[in-house]
C-alpha positions as CSV (number, residue, x, y, z in Angstrom):
1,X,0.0,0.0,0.0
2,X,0.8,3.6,0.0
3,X,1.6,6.0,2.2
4,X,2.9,9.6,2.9
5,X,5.7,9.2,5.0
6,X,9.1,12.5,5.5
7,X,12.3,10.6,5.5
8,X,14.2,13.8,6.0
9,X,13.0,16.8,7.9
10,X,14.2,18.9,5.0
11,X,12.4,17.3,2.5
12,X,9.1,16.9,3.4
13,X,6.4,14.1,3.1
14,X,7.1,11.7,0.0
15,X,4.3,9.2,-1.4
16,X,5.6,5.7,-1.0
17,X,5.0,2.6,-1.2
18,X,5.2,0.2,2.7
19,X,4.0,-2.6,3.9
20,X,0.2,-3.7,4.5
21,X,-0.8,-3.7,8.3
22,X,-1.2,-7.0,9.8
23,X,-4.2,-8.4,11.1
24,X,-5.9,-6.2,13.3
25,X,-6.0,-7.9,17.5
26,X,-9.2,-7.9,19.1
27,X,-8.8,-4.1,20.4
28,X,-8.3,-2.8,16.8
29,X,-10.1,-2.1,14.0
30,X,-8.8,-2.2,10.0
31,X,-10.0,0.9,8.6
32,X,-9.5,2.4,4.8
33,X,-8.4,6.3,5.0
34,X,-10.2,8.0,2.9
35,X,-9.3,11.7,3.6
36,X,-6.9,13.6,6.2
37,X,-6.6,17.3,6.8
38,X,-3.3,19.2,6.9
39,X,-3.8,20.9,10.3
40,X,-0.7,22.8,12.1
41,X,-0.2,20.2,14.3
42,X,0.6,18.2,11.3
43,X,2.8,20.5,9.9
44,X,4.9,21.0,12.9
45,X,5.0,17.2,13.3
46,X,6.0,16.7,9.6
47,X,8.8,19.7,9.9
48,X,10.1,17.6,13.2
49,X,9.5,20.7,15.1
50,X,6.8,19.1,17.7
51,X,7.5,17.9,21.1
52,X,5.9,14.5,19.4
53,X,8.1,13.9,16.2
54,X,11.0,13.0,16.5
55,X,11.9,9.6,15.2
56,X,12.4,9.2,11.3
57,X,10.7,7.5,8.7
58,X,7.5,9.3,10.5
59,X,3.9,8.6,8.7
60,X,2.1,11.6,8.3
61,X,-1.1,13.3,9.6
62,X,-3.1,13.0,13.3
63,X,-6.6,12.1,12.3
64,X,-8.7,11.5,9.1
65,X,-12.4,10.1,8.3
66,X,-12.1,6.2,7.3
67,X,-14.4,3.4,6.6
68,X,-14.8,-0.4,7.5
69,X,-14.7,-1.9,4.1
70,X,-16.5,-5.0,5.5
71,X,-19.8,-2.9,7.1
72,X,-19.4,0.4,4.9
73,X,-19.2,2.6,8.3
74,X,-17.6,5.6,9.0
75,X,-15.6,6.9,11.4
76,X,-13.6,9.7,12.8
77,X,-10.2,8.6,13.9
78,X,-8.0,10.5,16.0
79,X,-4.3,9.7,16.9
80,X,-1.8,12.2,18.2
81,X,0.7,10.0,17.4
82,X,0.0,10.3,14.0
83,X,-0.1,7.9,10.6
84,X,-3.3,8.8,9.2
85,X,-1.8,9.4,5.7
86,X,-1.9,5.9,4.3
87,X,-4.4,3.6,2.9
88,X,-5.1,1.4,5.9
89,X,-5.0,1.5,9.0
90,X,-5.2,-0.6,12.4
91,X,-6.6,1.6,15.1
92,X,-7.1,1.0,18.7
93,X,-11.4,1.1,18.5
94,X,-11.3,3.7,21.6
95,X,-10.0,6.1,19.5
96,X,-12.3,6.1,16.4
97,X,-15.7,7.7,16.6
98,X,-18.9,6.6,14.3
99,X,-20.3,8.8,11.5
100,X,-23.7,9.3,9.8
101,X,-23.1,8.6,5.6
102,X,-24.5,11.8,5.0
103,X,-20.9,14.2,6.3
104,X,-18.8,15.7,3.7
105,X,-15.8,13.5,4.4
106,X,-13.4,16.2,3.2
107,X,-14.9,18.7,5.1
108,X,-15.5,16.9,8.2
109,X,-11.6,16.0,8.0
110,X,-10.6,19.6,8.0
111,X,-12.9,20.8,10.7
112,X,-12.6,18.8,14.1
113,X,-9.3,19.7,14.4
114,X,-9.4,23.2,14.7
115,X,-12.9,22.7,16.2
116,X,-11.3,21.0,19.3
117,X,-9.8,23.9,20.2
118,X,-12.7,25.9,21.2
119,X,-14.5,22.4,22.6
120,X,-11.9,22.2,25.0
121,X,-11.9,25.7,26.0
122,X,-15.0,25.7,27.0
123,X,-15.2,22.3,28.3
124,X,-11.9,22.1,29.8
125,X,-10.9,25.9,30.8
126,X,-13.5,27.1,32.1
127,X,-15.9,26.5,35.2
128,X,-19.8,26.8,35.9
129,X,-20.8,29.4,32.9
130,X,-24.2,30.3,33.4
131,X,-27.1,29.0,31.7
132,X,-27.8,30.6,28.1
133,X,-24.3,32.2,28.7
134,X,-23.1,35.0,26.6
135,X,-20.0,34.4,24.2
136,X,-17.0,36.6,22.7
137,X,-15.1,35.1,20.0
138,X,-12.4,36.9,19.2
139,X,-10.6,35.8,15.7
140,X,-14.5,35.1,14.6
141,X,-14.0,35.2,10.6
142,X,-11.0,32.4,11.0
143,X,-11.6,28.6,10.0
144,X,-11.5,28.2,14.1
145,X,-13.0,31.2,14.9
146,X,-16.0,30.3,12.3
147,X,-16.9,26.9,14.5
148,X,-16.4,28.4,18.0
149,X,-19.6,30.0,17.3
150,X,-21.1,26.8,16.3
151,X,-19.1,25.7,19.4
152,X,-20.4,27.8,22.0
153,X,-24.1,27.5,21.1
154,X,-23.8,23.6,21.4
155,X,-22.3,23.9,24.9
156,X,-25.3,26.2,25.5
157,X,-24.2,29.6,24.8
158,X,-27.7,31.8,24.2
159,X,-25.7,34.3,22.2
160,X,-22.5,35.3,20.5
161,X,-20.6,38.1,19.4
162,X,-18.1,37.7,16.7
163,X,-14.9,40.1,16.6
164,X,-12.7,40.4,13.1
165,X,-11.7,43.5,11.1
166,X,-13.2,42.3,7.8
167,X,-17.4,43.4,8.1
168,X,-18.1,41.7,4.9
169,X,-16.7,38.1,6.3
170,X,-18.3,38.7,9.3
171,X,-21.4,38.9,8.2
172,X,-21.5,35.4,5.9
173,X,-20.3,34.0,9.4
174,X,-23.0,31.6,10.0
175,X,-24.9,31.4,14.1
176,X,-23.5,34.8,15.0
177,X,-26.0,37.0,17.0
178,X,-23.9,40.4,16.5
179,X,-20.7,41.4,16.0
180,X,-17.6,44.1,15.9
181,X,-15.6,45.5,13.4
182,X,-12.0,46.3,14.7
183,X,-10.8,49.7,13.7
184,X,-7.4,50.6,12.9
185,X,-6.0,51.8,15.3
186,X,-7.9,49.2,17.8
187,X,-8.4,51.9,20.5
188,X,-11.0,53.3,17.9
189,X,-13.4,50.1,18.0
190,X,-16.7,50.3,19.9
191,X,-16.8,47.1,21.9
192,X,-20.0,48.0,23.9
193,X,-21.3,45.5,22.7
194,X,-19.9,43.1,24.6
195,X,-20.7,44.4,27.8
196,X,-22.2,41.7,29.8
197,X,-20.5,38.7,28.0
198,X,-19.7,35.4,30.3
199,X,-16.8,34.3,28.6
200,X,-14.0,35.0,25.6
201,X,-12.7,32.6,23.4
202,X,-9.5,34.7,21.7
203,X,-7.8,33.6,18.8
204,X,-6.1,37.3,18.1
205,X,-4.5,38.4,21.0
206,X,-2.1,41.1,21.3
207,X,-3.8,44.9,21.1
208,X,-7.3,43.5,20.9
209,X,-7.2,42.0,23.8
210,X,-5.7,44.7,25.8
211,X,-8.3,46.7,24.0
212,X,-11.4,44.4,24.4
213,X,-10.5,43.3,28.4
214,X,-10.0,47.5,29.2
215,X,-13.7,47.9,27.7
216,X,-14.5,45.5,30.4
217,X,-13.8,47.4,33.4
218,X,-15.8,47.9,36.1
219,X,-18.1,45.0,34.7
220,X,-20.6,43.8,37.1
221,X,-20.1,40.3,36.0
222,X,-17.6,37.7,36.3
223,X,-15.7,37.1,33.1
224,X,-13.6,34.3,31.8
225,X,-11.3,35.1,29.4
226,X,-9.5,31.8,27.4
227,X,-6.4,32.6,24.5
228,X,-6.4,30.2,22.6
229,X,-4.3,32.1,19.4
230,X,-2.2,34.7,18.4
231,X,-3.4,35.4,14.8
232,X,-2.8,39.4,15.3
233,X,-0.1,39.1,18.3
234,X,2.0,36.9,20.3
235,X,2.3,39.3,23.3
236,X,0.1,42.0,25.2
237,X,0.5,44.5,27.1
238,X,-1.8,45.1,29.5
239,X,-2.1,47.4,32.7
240,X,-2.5,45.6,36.0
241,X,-5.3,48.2,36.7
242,X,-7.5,46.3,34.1
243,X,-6.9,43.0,36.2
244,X,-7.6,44.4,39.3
245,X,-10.5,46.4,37.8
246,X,-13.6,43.3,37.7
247,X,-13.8,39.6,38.5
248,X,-11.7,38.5,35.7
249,X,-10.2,34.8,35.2
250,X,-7.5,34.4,32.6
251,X,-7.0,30.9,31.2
252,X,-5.1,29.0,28.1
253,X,-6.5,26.4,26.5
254,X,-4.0,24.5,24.3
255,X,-3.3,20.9,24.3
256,X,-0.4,21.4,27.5
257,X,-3.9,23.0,29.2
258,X,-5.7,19.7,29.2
259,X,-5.0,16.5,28.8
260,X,-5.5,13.8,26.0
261,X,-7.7,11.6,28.2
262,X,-10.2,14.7,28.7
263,X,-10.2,15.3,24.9
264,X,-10.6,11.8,24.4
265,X,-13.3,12.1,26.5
266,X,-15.2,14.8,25.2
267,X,-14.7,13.3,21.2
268,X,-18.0,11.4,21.0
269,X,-20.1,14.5,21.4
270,X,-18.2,16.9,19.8
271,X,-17.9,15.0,16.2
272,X,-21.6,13.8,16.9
273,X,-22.9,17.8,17.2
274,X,-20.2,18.5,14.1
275,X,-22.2,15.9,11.9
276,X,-24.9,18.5,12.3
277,X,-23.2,21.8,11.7
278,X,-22.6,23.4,8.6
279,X,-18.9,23.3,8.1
280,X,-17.0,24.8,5.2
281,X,-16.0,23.2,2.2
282,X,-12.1,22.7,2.0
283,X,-9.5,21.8,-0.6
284,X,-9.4,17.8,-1.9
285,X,-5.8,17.0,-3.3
286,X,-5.3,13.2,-3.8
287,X,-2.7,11.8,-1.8
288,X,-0.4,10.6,-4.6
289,X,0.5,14.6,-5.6
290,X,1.6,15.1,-1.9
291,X,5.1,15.9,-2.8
292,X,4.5,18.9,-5.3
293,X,1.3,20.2,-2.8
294,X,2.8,20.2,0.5
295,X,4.5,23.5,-0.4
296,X,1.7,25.1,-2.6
297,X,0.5,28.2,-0.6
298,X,-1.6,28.5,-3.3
299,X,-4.1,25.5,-2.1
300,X,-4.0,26.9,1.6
301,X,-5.5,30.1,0.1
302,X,-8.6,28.4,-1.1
303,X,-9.1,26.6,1.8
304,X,-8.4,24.0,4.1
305,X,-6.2,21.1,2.6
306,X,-7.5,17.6,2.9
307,X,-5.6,15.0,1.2
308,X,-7.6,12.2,-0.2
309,X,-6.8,8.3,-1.2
């Protein structure tokens, strides 16, 4: 069989050809890939820059949608320590997930994985949210930012307010009650808006959320604040007055924030709700042109990459 395997960090994935798995054991399950995303854990993984790559020939890829040739069902496999681009695979069965027949497979591969990260924000990062809470998300016009809201109203969010600079993108973004335009410079935007929010889910950093957490002073509710990115800046700068100004609980959610047996646990009910949601299309490349699309920015600019076999 085939598979997409980097042999040398320089280089980059190369399609080859390796050996069939053996014969599943009675914990595992023989499952045909049919589609993997390219997600920036992969990346880092198949650059040897993650904490979890490190050993050479390394198999490609973290999770993928897959079928059981012998009942037609799909699933939703997810392995951090990766091989998910190659024809078959034997996975432990606690770690894939059934799927309806009705998903976009390509989509569905490009979206749970930046989909976790605001599951496990919420789930994992943050503690007793009132009921039909109030959500910020920060970032809201980004592939991420764009299922946070779909995140938040599953976990029970009763609104949401989207932030991005680009008005036209943020109104196409689908579930969003309101939202805010960022000016330039920041310290122009209105962000009344989100006065009385519960929680923020921040995939910008930097000046906005100096900006947006200094609106919030003097609120009269407790808020809980969760960076998850830096799309706009790695660092902030902001006054201790502001932190000493309203209940306000800072958190990180990233996968050192919580653990793989909590992610593990929330799975089933997050790629259950996502067979529901309306996620956006993304970019098939079969697996066999690997080597001359890895470094296309080009594909990456019209969506999500999924490599399909």
């Amino acid at each position: 069989m085939h598979a997409a395997q980097v042999q040398s960090w320089p280089e980059g994935p190369r399609y080859v050809s390796v050996d069939d798995p053996s014969a599943p054991s009675d914990s595992q399950i023989q499952l045909r890939v049919l589609a993997a995303g390219v997600h920036q854990v992969v990346l880092s993984r198949a650059s040897g820059a993650h904490y979890s790559a490190r050993q050479l020939p390394l198999t490609v890829g973290v999770d993928c949608v897959a079928k059981d040739e012998v009942t037609g069902q799909l699933y939703y496999c997810f392995n951090l320590q990766g091989g998910t681009f190659a024809e078959r695979i034997n996975f432990d069965k606690s770690i894939v997930y059934p799927l309806p027949h009705h998903v976009n497979l390509v989509s569905f591969a490009a979206s749970v994985n930046p989909a976790m990260s605001s599951w496990m924000a919420i789930t994992a990062r943050t503690t007793n949210l009132p009921k039909d809470f109030t959500a910020v998300i920060v970032g809201a016009t980004s592939a991420s930012g764009r299922l946070a809201v779909h995140t938040a109203k599953a976990l029970g969010a009763g609104k949401v307010v989207g932030i991005a600079r680009n008005a036209s993108a943020l109104e196409k973004v689908d579930g969003l009650d309101d939202y805010i335009v960022l000016q330039d410079p920041i310290a122009e935007t209105d962000f009344s808006k989100v006065q009385g929010c519960d929680v923020i889910l921040d995939y910008v950093y930097g000046d906005a959320a100096v900006q947006l957490l200094s609106s919030l002073a003097r609120s009269k509710k407790p808020v809980q604040y969760v960076e998850i990115g830096s799309l706009g800046q790695k660092t902030a700068d902001l006054p201790s007055s502001v932190l000493r100004s309203f209940d306000l609980t800072v958190r990180g959610a990233g996968a050192g924030s919580w653990s793989i047996s909590a992610l593990q646990k929330e799975l089933p009910t997050l790629v259950a709700k996502m067979a529901e949601w309306k996620l956006a299309s993304a970019t098939p490349v079969p697996l066999k042109d690997i080597e001359t699309a890895w470094n296309d920015n080009s594909l990456a600019r019209e969506g999500r990459v999924v490599f399909v076999l």
